[in-house]
C-alpha positions in Angstrom: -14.6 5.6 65.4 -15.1 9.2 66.7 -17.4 8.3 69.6 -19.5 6.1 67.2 -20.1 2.6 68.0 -20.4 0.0 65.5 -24.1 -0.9 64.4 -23.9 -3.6 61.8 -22.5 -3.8 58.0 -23.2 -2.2 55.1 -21.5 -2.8 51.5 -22.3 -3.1 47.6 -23.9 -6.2 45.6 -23.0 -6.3 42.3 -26.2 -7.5 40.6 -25.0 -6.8 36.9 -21.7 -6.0 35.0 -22.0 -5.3 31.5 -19.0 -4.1 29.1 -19.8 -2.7 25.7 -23.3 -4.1 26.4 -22.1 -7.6 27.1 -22.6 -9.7 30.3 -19.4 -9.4 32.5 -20.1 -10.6 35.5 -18.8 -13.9 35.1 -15.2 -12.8 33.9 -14.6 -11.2 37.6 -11.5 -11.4 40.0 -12.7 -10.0 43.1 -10.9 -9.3 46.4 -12.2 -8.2 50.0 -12.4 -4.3 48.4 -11.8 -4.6 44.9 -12.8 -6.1 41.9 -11.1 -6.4 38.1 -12.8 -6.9 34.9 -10.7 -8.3 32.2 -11.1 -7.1 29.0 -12.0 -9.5 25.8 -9.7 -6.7 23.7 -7.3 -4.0 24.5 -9.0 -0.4 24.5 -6.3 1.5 22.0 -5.1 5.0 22.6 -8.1 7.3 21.7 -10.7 4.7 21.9 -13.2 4.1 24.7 -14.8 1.3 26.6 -18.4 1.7 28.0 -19.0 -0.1 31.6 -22.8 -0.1 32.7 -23.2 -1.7 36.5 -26.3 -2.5 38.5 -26.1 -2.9 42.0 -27.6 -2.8 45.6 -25.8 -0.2 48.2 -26.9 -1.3 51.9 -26.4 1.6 54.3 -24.7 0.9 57.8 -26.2 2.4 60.8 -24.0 5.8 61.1 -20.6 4.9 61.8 -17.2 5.8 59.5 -18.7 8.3 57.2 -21.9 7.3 55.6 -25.3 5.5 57.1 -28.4 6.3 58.4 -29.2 7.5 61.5 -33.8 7.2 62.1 -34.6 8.8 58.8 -31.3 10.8 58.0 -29.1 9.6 55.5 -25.7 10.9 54.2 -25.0 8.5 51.2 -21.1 8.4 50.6 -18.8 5.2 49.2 -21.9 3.8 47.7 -21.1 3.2 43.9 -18.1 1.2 42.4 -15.4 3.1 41.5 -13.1 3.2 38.6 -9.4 3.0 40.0 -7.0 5.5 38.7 -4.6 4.5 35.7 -1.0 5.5 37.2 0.9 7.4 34.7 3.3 4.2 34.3 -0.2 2.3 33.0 -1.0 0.4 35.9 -4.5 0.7 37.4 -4.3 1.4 41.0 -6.5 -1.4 43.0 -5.7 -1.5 46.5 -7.8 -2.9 49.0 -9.0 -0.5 51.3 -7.7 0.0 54.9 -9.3 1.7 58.0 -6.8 4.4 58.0 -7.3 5.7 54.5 -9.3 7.6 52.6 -9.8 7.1 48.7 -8.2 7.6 45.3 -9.4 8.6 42.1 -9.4 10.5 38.8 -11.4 14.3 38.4 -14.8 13.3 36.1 -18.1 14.5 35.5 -21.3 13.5 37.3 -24.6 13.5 36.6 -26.9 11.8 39.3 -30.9 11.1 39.0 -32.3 10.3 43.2 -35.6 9.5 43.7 -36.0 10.1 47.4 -39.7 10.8 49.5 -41.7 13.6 48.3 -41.0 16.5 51.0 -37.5 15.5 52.0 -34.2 17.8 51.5 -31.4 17.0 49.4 -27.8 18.0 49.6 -26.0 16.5 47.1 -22.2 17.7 45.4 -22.9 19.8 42.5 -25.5 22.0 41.2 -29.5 20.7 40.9 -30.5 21.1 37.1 -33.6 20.6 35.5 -35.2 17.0 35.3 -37.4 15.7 32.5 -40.7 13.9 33.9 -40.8 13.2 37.8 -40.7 10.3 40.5 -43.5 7.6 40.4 -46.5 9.8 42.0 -48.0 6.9 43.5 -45.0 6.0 45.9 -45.1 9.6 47.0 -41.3 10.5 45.0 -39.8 13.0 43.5 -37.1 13.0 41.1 -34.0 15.5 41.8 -30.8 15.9 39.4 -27.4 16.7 40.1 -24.1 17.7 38.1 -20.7 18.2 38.5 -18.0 19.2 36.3 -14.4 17.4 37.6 -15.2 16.1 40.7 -13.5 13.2 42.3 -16.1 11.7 44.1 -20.2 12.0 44.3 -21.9 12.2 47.9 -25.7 13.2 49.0 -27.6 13.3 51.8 -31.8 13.3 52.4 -33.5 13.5 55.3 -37.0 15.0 56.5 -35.9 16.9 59.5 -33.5 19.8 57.7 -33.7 23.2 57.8 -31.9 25.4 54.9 -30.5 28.6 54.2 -28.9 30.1 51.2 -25.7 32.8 50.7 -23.0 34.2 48.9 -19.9 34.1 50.5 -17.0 35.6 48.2 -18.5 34.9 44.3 -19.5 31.0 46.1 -23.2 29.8 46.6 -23.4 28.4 50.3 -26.3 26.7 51.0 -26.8 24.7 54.5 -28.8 22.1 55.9 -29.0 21.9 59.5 -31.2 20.3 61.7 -34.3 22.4 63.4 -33.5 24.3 66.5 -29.5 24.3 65.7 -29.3 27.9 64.6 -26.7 28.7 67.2 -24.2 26.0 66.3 -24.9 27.6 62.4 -24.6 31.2 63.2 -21.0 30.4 64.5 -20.2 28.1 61.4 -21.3 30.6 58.7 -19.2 33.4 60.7 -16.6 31.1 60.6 -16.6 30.2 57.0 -17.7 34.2 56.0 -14.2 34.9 57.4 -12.2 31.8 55.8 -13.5 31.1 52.5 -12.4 34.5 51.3 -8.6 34.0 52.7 -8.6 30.9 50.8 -9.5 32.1 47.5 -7.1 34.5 48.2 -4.2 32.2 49.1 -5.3 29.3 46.9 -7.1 30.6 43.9 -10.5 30.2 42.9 -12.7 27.3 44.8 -13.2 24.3 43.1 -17.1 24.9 42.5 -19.3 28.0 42.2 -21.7 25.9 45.2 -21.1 24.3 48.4 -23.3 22.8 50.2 -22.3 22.3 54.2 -24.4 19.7 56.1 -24.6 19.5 59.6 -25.4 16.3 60.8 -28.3 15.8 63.3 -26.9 14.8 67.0 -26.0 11.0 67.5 -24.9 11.0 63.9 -21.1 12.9 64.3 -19.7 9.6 62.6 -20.8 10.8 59.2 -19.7 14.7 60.4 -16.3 16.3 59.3 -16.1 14.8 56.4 -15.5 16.3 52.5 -16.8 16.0 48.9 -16.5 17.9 45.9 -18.4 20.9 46.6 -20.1 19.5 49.8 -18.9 19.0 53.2 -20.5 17.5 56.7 -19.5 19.2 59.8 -21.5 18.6 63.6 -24.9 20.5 64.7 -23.6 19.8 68.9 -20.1 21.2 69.5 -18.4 20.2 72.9 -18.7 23.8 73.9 -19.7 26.7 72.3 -18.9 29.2 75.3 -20.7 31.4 77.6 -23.3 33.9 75.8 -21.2 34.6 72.8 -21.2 33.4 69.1 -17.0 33.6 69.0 -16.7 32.4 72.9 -15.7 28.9 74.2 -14.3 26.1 72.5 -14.7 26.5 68.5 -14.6 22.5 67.5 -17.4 23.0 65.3 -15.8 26.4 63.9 -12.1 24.1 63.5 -14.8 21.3 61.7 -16.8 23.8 59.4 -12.6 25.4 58.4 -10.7 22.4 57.8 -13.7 20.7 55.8 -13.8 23.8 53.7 -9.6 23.7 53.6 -9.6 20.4 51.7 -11.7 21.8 48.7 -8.1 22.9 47.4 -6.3 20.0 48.9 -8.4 16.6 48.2 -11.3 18.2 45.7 -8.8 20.9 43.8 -6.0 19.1 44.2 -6.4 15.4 43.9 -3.6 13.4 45.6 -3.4 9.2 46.8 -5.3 9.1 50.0 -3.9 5.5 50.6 0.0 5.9 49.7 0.4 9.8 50.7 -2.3 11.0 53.0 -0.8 13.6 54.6 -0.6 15.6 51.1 -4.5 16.5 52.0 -4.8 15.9 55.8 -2.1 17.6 56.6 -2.0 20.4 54.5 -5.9 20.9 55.4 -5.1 20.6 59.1 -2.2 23.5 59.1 -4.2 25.5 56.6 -6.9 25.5 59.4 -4.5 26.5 61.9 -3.0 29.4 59.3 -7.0 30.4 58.9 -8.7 30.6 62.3 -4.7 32.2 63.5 -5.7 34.6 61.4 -9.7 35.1 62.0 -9.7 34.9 65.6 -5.9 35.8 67.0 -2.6 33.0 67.4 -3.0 33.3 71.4 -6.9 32.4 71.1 -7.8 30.2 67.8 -9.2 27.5 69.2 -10.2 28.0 72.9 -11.1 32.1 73.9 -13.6 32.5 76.9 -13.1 35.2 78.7 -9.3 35.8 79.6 -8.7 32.3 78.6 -7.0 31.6 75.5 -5.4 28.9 73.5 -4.1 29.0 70.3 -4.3 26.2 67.8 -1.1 24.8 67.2 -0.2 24.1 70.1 -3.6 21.5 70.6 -1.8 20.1 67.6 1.3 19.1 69.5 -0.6 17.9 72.2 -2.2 15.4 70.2 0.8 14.6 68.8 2.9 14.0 71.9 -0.4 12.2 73.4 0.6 9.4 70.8 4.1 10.2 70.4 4.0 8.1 67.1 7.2 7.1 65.7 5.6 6.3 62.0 7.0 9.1 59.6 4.1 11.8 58.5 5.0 10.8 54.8 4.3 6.8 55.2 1.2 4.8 53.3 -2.0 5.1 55.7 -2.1 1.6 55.8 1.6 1.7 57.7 0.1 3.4 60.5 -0.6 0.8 63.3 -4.1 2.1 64.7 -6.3 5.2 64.3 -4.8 7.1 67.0 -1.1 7.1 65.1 -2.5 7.9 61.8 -4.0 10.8 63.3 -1.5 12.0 65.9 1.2 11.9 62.5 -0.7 12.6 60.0 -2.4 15.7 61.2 -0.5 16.7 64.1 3.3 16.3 63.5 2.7 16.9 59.9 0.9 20.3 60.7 4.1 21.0 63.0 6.2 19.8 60.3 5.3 23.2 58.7 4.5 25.3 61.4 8.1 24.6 61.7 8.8 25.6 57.7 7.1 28.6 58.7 9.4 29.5 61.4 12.1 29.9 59.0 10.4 30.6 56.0 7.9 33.2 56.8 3.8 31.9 57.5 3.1 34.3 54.0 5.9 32.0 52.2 4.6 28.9 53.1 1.2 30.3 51.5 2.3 31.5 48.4 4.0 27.9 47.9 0.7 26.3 48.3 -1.0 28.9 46.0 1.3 27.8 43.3 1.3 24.0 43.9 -3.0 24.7 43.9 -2.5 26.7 40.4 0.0 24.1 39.3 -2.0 20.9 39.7 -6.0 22.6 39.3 -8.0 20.0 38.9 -5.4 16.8 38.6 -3.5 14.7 40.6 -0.7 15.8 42.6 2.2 13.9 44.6 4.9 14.9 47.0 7.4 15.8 44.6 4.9 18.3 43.4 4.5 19.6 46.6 8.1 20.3 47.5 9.1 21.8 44.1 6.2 24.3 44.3 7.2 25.2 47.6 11.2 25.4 46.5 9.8 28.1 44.0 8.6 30.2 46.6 10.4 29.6 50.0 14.1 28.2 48.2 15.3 24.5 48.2 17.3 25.6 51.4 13.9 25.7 53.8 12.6 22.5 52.1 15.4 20.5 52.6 16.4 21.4 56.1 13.2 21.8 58.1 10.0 20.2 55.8 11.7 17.0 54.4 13.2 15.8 57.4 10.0 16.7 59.7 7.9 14.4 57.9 10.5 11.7 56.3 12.2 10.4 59.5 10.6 8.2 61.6 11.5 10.1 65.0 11.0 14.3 65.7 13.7 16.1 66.4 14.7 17.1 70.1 16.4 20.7 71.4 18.0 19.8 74.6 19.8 22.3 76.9 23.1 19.9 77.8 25.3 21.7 79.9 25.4 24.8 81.6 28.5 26.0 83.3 28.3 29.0 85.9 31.8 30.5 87.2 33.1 33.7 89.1 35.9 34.9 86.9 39.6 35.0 89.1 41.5 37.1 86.5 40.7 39.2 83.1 41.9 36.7 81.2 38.9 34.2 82.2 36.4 36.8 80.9 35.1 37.0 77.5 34.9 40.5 77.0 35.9 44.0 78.8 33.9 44.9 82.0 31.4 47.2 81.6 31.0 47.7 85.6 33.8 46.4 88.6 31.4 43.4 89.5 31.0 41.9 85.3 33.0 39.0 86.4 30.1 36.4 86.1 30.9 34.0 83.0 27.9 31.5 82.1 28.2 29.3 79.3 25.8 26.6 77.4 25.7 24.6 74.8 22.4 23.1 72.6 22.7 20.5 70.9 20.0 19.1 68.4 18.9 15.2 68.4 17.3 12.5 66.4 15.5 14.4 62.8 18.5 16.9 61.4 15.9 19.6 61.5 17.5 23.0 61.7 15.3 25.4 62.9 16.1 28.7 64.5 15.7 28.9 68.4 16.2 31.5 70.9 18.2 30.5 74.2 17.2 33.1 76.9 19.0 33.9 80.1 17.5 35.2 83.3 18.8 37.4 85.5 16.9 38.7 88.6 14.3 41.6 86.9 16.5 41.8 83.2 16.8 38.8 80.9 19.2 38.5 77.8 19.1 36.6 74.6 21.1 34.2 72.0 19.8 32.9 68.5 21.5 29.7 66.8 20.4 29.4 63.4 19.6 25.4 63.8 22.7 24.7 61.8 25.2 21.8 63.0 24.5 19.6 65.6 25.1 21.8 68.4 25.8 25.7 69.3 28.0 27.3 72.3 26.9 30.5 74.2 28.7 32.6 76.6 27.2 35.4 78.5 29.1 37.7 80.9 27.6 39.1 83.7 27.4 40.9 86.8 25.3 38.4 88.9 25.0 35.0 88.5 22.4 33.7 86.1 18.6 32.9 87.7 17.9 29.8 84.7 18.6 29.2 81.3 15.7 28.3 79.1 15.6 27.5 75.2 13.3 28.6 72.9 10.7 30.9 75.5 8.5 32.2 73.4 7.5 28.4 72.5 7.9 29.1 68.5 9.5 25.3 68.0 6.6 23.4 68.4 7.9 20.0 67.0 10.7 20.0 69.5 9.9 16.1 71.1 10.5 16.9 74.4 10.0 20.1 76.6 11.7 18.8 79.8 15.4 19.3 78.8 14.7 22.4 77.6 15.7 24.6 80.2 17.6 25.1 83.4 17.7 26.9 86.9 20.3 27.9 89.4 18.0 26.0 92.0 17.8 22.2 91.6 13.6 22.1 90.3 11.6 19.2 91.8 9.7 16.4 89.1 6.7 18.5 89.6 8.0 22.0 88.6 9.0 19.8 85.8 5.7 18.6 84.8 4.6 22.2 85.4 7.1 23.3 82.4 6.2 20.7 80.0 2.4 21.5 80.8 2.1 24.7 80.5 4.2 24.9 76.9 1.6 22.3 76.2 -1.5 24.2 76.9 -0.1 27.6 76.9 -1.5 30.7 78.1 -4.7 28.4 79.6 -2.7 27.0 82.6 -1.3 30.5 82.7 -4.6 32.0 83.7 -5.7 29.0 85.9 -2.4 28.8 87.5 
């Protein structure tokens, strides 16, 4: 799992249950994940129950998320958790699948680590004061940390970090970073200088007045871009951080540092069931990343820029999307997924296109002023889909919603614009033409029709038609199943290609999309559908 190979297990031993101070432990059902304590009374409305567990976390060697890698440690899933009570009063156990991430109620922590005199710790939260100190003779010290509705507590120690402090936009950012990676952090912090501010802006207040971002050493990326309430891991060795500049090259640890930071409104803000609806915080991380770094570092170069060279970010999005080409609806379980590459592919990829695509017709800036109010809305609580879509029917009309967002992530294939006939004639008489002549040689009729297949998504596209040195243009608002375009002219038409400037995104398949007076070969065909891939990068090379 990313480029980590599996070293071993880890897991939790239960050593001691106790329930209002009485032994438990041998009143347990337990499954493969789980575990449920029945109760020797009913807890009534208003009253409480205190739990008190011991137990014995053993570490994995770095692999999904948490482990130890020499002497660094990034300490995550390593206490039971409560499940959440549904609102319908039933408790929420699910065993826990590769594919999904976790579930649970906002509450407060407050965490005592004893951890080797000298080492850093990053924990969520704030340190505060601690009364009396680590046993001196095993060479500890004793560090406290709290935090006020969180859904989750992580940490992380290790002797070889570096740290830095700031204040980025009313937040305190400190980082830990291994020695001799301040390259890989100046780019980060410029990176997170420029989005953390947008974010407040679009989303409100963060979640926490401190973040704490952690990148991990090299050789331990499994536990890397990854979040926590008010601490997130990112990488300290990007693929490729470009020729001699800070804002040059490849920005993977930039898109790492962003998206981590994105899902402190959607996962730690926002709570939401990471098992039955992960794309409400992967996906709305993923395009909110996309929205950001469009926004910081230009739509034609957001992720790649080196030189003339640029890519923008959405477009990487399709192409790990159509890499899979996963037929498993965005909106499905994580567990219905049938391997890591699908979850991904959907789950980040189409359901970022899903509303790149609402943003097509509803505006980018109406798209973020739904989130806004669905983040105000649900601040610090739990969230579902049908909170999503009403926030954004506030802002962007049911209309949008209904057409182009629910369908992109509710059916199980995408949506395909095809170009299916295209008729080119020499007119005989006046009464074959479609309108007056402007000029003795308008006799030129051309006419097309688009028709839309598989999702009903109705999103606008452009249909362009080329003439030698002039072009003109058609727009069909997506509605219907398919549109008919006439164009007269004075020469014959040179092609016929929908949707040029490559807005549509989550249209399946490029290769029907367009048409030329010359019969093209496979490879010009393979040309076409790679370069609306990979944009403006194969323009350059090519």
């Amino acid at each position: 799992m990313r480029g980590a190979s599996y070293g071993g297990p880890g897991g939790i031993d239960l050593t001691g249950l106790r329930v209002d101070g009485r032994d438990a432990s041998e009143r347990t059902e337990a499954s493969e994940t789980w575990l449920r304590v029945p109760l020797e009374r009913p807890v009534s409305p208003g009253r409480s129950v205190e739990i008190g567990a011991e137990w014995i976390a053993r570490l994995p060697r770095i692999f999904a998320r948490t482990g130890w890698l020499g002497s660094f440690h990034l300490v995550a899933q390593w206490f039971p958790k409560l499940p959440v009570l549904s609102p319908e009063g039933e408790w929420l156990l699910r065993e826990r699948h590769a594919n999904s991430e976790f579930l649970a109620d906002h509450a407060d922590y407050d965490v005592q680590l004893d951890t080797p005199s000298g080492w850093r710790i990053g924990a969520c939260g704030e340190e505060a004061e601690v009364a009396g100190g680590g046993d001196a003779g095993a060479a500890t010290e004793r560090r406290r940390f709290t935090v006020r509705r969180a859904v989750d507590f992580a940490w992380t120690a290790w002797d070889g970090f570096d740290e830095s402090w700031e204040e980025v936009d009313g937040v305190g950012v400190r980082w830990l970073y291994p020695r001799g990676a301040g390259r890989t952090l100046a780019r980060q912090r410029r990176a997170l200088e420029a989005a953390l501010p947008r974010f407040q802006r679009w989303f409100g207040r963060a979640a926490y007045r401190r973040l704490t971002v952690v990148l991990v050493p090299p050789g331990a990326d499994g536990a890397g871009g990854m979040e926590y309430p008010g601490l997130v891991t990112t990488t300290s060795s990007p693929a490729f951080a470009g020729p001699g500049r800070d804002w040059a090259g490849y920005r993977d640890d930039q898109e790492i540092v962003i998206h981590e930071l994105a899902h402190q409104w959607f996962y730690a803000l926002v709570a939401s069931d990471e098992a039955l609806e992960p794309w409400l915080d992967e996906t709305l991380a993923t395009w909110v990343t996309g929205a950001g770094m469009d926004e910081i570092f230009g739509a034609d170069r957001s992720i790649v820029s080196a030189g003339p060279v640029g890519l923008g970010y959405f477009p990487t999005r399709r192409a790990c999307w159509r890499l899979v080409d996963s037929r498993v609806p965005v909106d499905r379980p994580a567990e219905a997924f049938p391997s890591f590459d699908d979850y991904a592919a959907g789950v980040y990829c189409r359901g970022a296109l899903a509303f790149d695509a609402l943003a097509v017709v509803a505006g980018r800036g109406g798209v973020l002023r739904g989130l806004g109010r669905y983040a105000a809305e649900h601040r610090f609580a739990r969230a579902t889909a049908g909170d999503l879509y009403a926030a954004l029917e506030r802002e962007v009309g049911p209309g949008p919603v209904g057409r182009v967002l629910r369908p992109a992530v509710e059916f199980p294939a995408a949506f395909d614009l095809v170009l299916e006939s295209v008729e080119v004639h020499r007119a005989a008489s006046e009464a074959e033409l479609i309108a007056p002549r402007t000029s003795p040689g308008a006799r030129w009729v051309t006419t097309v029709v688009v028709r839309r297949k598989g999702a009903p998504i109705e999103v606008p596209v452009e249909v362009e038609f080329r003439f030698p040195g002039a072009s003109r243009r058609g727009r069909w608002d997506g509605s219907g199943a398919a549109a008919r375009f006439a164009v007269q002219s004075d020469r014959p038409p040179t092609g016929v290609l929908l949707d040029p400037d490559r807005e549509v995104l989550l249209d399946r398949n490029l290769l029907d999309n367009g048409w030329r007076a010359s019969d093209p070969s496979w490879v010009d065909g393979v040309g076409d559908e790679s370069f609306a891939v990979f944009g403006g990068l194969l323009e350059v090379l090519f």
